[in-house]
C-alpha positions in Angstrom: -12.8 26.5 49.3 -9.8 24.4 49.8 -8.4 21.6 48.0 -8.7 19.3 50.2 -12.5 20.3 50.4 -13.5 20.3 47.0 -16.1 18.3 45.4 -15.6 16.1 42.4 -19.1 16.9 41.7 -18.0 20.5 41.4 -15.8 20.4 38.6 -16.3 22.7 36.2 -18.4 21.6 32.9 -15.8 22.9 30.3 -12.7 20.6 32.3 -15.2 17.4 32.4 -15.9 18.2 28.7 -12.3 18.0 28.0 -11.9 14.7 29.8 -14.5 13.5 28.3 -13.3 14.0 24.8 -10.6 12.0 26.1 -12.6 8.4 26.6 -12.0 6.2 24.4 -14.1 3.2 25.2 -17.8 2.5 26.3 -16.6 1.4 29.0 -14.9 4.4 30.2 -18.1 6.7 29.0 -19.9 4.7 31.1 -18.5 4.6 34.3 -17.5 8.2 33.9 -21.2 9.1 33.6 -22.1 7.2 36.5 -20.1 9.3 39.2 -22.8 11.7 39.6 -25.4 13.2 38.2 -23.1 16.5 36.8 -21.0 13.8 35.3 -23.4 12.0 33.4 -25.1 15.2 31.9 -21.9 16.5 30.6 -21.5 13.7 28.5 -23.3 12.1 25.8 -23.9 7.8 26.0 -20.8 6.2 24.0 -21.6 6.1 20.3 -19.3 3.7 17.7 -17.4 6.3 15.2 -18.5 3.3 12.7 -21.9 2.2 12.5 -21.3 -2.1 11.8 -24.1 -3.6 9.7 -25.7 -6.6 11.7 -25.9 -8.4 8.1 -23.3 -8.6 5.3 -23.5 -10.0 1.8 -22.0 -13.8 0.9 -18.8 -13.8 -0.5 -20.8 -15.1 -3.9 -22.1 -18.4 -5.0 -20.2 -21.4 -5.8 -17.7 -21.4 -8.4 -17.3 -18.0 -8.4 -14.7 -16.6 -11.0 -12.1 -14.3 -9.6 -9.1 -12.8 -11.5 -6.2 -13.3 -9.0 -2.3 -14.1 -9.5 -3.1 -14.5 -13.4 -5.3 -17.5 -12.8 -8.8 -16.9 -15.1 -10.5 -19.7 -13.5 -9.6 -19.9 -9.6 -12.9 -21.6 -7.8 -13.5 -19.8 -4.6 -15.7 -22.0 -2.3 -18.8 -21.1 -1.5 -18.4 -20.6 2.6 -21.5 -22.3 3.9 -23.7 -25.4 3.5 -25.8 -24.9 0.6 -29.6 -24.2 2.3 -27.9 -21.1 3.8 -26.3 -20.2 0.1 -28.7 -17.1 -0.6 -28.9 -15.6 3.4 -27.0 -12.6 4.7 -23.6 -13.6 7.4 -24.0 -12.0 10.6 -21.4 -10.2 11.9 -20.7 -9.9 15.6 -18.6 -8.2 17.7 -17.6 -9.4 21.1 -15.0 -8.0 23.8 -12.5 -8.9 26.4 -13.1 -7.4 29.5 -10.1 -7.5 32.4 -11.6 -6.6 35.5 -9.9 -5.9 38.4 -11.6 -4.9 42.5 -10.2 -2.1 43.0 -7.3 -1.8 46.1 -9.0 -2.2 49.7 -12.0 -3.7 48.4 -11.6 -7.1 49.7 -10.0 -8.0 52.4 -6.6 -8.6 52.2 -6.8 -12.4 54.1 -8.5 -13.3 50.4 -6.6 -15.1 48.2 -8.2 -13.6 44.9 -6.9 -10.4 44.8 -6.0 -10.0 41.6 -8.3 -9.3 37.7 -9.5 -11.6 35.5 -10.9 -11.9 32.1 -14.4 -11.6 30.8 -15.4 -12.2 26.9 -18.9 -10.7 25.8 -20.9 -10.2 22.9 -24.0 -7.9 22.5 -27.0 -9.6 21.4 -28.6 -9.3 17.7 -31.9 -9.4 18.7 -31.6 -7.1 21.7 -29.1 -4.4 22.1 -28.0 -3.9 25.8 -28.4 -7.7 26.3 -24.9 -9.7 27.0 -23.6 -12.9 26.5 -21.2 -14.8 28.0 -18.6 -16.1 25.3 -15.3 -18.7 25.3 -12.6 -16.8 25.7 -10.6 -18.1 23.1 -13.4 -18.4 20.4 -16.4 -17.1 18.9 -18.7 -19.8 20.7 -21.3 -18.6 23.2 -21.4 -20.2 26.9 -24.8 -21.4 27.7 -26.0 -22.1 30.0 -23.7 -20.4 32.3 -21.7 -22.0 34.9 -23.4 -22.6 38.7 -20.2 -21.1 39.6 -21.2 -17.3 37.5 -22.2 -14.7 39.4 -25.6 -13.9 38.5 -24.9 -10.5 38.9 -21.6 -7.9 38.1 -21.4 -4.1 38.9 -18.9 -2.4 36.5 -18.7 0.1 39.5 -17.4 -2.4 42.1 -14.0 -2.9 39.8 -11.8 -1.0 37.9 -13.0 -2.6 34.0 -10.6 -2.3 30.8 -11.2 -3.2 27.1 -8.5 -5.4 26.6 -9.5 -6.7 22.8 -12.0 -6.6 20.4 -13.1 -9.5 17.4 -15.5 -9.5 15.1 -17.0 -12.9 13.4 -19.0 -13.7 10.2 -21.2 -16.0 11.4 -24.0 -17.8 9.5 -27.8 -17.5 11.3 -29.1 -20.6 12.9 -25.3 -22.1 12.3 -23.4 -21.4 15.6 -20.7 -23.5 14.5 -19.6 -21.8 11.5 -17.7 -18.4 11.9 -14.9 -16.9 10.0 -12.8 -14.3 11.7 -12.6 -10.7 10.5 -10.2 -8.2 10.3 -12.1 -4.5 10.9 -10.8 -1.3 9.5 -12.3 1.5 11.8 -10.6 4.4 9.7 -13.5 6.8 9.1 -13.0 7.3 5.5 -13.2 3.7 4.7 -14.7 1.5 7.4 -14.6 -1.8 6.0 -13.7 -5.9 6.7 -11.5 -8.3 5.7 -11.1 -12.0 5.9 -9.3 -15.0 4.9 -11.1 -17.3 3.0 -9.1 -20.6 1.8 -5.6 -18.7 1.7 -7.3 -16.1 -0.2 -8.0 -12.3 1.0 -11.4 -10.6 0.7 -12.1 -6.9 1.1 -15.5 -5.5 1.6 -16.4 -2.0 2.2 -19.3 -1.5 4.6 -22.2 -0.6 2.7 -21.2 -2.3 -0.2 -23.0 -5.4 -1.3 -19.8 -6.8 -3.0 -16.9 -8.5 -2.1 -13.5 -7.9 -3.9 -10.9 -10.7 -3.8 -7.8 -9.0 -3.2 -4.9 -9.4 -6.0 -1.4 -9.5 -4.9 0.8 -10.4 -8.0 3.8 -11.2 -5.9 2.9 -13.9 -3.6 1.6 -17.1 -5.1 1.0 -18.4 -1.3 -2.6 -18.4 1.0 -2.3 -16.2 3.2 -2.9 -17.3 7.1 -4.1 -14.7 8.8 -5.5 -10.9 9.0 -5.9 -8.2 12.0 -6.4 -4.3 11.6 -2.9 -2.9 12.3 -2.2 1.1 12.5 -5.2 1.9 10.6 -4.3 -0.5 7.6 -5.0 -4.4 7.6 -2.0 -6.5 8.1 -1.7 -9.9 6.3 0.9 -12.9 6.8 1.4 -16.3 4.5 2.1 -19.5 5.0 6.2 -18.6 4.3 6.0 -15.5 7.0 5.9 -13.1 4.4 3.6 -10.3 5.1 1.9 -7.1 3.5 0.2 -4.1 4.7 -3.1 -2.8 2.6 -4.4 0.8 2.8 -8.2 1.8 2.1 -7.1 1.7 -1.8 -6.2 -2.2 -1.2 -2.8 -0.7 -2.4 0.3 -3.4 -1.1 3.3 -2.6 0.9 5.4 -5.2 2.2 6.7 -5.0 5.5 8.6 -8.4 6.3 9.7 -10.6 3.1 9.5 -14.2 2.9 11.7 -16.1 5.9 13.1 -19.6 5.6 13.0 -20.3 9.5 8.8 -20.1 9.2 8.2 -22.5 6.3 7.9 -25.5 8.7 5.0 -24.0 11.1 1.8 -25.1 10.1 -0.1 -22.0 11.1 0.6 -18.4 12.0 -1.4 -16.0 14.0 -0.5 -12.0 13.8 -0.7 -10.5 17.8 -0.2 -6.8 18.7 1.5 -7.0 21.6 2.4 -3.5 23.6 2.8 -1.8 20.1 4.9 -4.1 18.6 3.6 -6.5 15.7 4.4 -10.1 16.4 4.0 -13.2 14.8 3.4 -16.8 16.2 4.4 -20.0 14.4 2.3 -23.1 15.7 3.7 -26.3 14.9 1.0 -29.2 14.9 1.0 -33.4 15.3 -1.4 -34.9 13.1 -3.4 -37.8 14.7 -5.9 -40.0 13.5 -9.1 -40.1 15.3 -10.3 -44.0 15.3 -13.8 -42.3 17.4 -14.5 -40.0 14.8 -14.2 -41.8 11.3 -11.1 -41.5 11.0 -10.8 -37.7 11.0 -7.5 -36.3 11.5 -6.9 -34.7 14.4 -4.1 -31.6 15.0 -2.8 -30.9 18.3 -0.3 -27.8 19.0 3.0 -29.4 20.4 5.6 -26.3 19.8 4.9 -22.3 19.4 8.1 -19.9 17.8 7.2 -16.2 18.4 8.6 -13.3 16.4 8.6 -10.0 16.3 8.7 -7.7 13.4 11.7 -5.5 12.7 10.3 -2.7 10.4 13.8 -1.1 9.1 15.0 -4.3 8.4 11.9 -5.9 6.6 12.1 -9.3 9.0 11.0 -11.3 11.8 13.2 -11.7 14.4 13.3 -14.9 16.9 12.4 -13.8 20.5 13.9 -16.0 23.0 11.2 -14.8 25.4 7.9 -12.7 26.0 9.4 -11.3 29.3 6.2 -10.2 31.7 3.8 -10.7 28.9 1.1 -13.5 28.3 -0.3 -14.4 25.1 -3.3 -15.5 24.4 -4.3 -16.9 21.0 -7.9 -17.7 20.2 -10.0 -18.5 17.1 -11.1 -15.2 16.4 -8.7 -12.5 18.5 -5.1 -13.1 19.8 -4.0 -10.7 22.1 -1.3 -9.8 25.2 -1.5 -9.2 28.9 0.6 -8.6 31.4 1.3 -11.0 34.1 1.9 -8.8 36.7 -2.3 -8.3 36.6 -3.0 -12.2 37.5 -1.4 -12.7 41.0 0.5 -15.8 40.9 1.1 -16.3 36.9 4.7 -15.9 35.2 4.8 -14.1 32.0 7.1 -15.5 28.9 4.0 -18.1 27.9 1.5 -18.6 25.5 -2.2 -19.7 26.7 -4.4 -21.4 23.3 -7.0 -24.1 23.3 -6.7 -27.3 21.5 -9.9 -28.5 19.3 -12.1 -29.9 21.8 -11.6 -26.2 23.3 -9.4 -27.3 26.7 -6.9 -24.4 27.5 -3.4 -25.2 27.5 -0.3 -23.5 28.7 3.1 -23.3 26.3 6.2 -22.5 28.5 9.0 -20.5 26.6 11.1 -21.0 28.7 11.5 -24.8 28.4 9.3 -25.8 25.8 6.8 -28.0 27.9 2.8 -27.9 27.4 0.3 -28.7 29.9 -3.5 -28.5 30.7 -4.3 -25.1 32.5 -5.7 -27.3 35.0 -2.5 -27.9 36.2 -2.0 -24.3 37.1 -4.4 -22.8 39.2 -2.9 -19.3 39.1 -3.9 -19.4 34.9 -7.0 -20.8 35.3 -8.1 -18.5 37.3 -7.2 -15.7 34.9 -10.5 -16.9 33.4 -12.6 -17.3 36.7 -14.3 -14.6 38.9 -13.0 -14.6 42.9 -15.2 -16.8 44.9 -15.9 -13.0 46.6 -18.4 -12.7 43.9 -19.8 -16.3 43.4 -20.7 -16.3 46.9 -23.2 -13.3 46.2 
């Protein structure tokens, strides 16, 4: 039999064996298995290397006495209103989807050709069942929008993992999350999270929390996201620490005077290079709601980090790339996947969850609305809400 006449069907077990080792992702397994029947029996359903508890233990009760930077007596708070003191946090996991029709599928007189993003989370009290989350933060969209499909075949596009986060979340309190950093090394799964400025480590299966000490820097720390295996930490002054499974400390980037002034800094992975974002805030007082203060993002400074030298180094621009930065997953994309949108920007939320667009090149911020080529980075073509 010719090339030309061969059947994919026909592939040999051993080669789809070897391709199969080579998925990554549910969602490759399971398109992979739905080609044909030979396919799918060659391969078993995607299973996690790391099992995630659906419950984990409170970081401890109120007042609870750590030893950390020499301090005896330091109070970490209880997280949580005090009825839901002695119940288990729930941790999720949700996912960002880009999906994309794949070429000659709709006609080319459409004017949504191009991906866009989905954000889902699998349900606690049944597996397989999906819901539909913000895409910048760990709240769940319900009911969902007239304009939704109410169905979408993974085998009508071509589907990507683009992120993955993971919440603590306490039950019946939808409000309340904490974002987690995941270790997926096999020899030492576990979490980590920032808990006012302070770093917590648990191991999965443990029922016990350890507060991390770092005897060098007397700052809180910001932020926390699994990086090359390890879990990569940044303070308020930029300076910022890797920690292997034995919570030992290695410093990649010192302290740097040109991010003292930001008043929050988010860690993004970003093509394989480790960047950091410095958002500088306005603080306004909100007459509506008692007086609350209010913050509102008015300038982003991106770095990246420069290993050899031990520093973050200004970027002038992002070039092709957008980033997104969301409550509990900041991540990249390129632009050359969204027909229409310019890279060299950074898409965020404010805190009555409205997107927003940051242009590096100039400075400005505007509502997404603004832009219809970004806000449909986070709609489906009207080729599918018409179905």
């Amino acid at each position: 039999m010719s090339i030309g006449q061969a059947q994919w069907s026909d592939l040999p077990r051993d080669l789809l064996e070897l391709i199969a080792d080579r998925l990554q992702t549910k969602t490759d397994v399971t398109r992979f298995r739905s080609v044909c029947e030979s396919w799918r029996f060659s391969v078993l359903p995607f299973q996690n290397r790391i099992v995630l508890p659906t419950k984990v233990p409170h970081l401890g009760p109120p007042h609870f006495h750590v030893p950390y930077l020499g301090l005896p007596h330091l109070h970490v708070p209880y997280l949580g209103p005090p009825h839901l003191r002695d119940t288990s946090l729930l941790l999720t996991e949700t996912t960002v989807y880009y999906l994309s029709p794949p070429a000659g599928s709709i006609s080319s007189s459409s004017s949504r050709l191009w991906g866009w993003l989905l954000k889902l989370k699998e349900g606690q009290q049944q597996l397989g069942q999906l819901h539909l989350v913000h895409p910048l933060s760990p709240l769940q969209i319900h009911p969902l929008p007239d304009s939704f499909p109410k169905v979408i075949s993974a085998l009508q596009f071509r589907v990507f993992e683009m992120a993955k986060s993971y919440t603590l979340q306490f039950s019946n309190l939808d409000h309340c999350n904490y974002k987690v950093g995941l270790s997926q090394n096999p020899d030492c799964p576990s979490l980590m999270i920032v808990a006012s400025g302070v770093l917590w480590h648990l191991k999965l299966g443990h029922d016990r929390w350890t507060a991390v000490e770092d005897t060098v820097s007397q700052l809180s720390y910001e932020d926390v996201i699994p990086y090359q295996g390890k879990f990569c930490a940044v303070d308020e002054f930029g300076r910022t620490v890797l920690f292997d499974s034995n919570l030992t400390i290695t410093e990649i980037a010192s302290v740097n005077s040109t991010l003292c002034c930001g008043d929050y800094k988010n860690l993004v992975e970003s093509n394989g290079e480790l960047l950091l974002v410095d958002t500088y805030c306005t603080r306004k007082e909100n007459t509506q709601n008692g007086g609350r203060k209010t913050f509102k993002a008015q300038k982003f400074r991106v770095f990246k980090l420069n290993l050899d030298q031990k520093r973050w180094v200004e970027l002038q621009s992002l070039d092709d790339q957008i980033l997104f930065l969301g409550e509990d997953c900041s991540f990249s994309v390129s632009a050359h996947n969204f027909g229409g949108c310019k890279g060299n920007c950074i898409i965020y939320t404010d805190m009555d969850y409205c997107f927003n667009v940051f242009n590096l090149d100039d400075g400005s911020v505007s509502p997404v609305t603004l832009h219809l080529e970004y806000a449909n980075i986070f709609n489906p073509p009207p080729i599918l809400t018409k179905a």
